[in-house]
C-alpha positions in Angstrom: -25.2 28.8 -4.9 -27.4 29.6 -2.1 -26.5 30.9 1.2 -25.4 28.3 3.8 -27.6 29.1 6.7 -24.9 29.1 9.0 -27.3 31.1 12.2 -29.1 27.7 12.3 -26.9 25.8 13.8 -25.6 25.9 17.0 -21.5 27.9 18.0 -19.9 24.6 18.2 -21.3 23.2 14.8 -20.2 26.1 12.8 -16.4 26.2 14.4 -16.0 22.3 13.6 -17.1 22.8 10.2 -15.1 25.2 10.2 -11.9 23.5 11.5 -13.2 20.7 9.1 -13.4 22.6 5.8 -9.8 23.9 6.5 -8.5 20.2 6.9 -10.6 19.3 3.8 -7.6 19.6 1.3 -4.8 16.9 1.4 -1.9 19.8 1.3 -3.2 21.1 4.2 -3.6 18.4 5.9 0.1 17.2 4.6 1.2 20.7 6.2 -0.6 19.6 9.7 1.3 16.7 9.6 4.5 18.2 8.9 4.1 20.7 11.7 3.1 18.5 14.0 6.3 16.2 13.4 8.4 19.1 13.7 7.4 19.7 16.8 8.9 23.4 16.2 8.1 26.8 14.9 9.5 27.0 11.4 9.9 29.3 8.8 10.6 28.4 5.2 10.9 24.7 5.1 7.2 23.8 4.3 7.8 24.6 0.8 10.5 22.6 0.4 8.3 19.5 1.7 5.2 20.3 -0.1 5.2 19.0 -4.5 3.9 22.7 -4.6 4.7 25.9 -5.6 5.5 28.7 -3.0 2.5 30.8 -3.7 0.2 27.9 -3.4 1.8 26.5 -0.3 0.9 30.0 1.2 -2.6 29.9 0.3 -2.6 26.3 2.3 -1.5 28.2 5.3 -3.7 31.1 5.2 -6.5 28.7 5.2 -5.1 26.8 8.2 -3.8 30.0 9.6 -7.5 31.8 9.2 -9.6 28.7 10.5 -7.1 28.5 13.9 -5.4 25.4 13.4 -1.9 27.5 12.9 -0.3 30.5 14.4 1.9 32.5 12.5 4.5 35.2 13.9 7.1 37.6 11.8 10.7 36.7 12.4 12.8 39.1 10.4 11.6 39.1 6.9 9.6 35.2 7.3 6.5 34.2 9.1 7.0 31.2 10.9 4.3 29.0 11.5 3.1 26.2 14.0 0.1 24.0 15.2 -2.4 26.0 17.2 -3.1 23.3 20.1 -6.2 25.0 21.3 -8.2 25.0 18.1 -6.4 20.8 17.4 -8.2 20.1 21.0 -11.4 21.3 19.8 -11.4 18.7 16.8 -10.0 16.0 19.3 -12.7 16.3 21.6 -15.4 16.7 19.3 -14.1 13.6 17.7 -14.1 11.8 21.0 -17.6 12.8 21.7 -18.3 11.2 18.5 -16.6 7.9 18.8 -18.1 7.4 22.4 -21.3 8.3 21.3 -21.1 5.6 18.5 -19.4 2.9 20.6 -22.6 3.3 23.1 -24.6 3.2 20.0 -23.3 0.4 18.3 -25.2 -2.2 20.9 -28.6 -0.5 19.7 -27.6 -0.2 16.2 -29.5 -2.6 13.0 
């Protein structure tokens, strides 16, 4: 595989591609949703929610944990997890910038 040629591209592409490629697995993304209904710092119950088994349900969050979209802080002998709003407001925007950009767009568009 060849090397990605990350330095080419600008600060802002490489952290939504990052955010992106964390969200690009449809546990993970299940776990967003979960958190996000939640509302709530929790600690074991992901598992329980998730058709998957503990160690892989952990590997979910360490991805989301590592690209920013989840904090995690020991409580006794668990790590308790929730959304990390700051990196979610990133996506949002970037999104937003998107969509207005194609709405403007769409008048010129074929």
């Amino acid at each position: 595989m060849g090397a990605s040629k990350t330095e080419h591209f600008t600060d802002e592409q490489n952290a939504i591609a990052t955010l992106s490629k964390a969200l690009g697995h449809p546990a993970r993304v299940a776990i967003m949703e979960y958190l996000i209904k939640v509302d709530t710092c929790i600690c074991g119950d992901i598992v329980n929610k998730l058709p998957l088994a503990q160690p892989t349900v952990s590997q979910h969050l360490k991805e989301l944990k590592n690209a920013g979209l989840i904090k995690g802080s020991i409580e006794g002998n668990a790590i308790c997890y929730c959304i990390d709003e700051k990196e979610l407001t990133k996506l949002q925007s970037y999104f937003a910038n998107i969509s207005d950009k194609l709405e403007k767009k769409k008048s010129n568009c074929c």
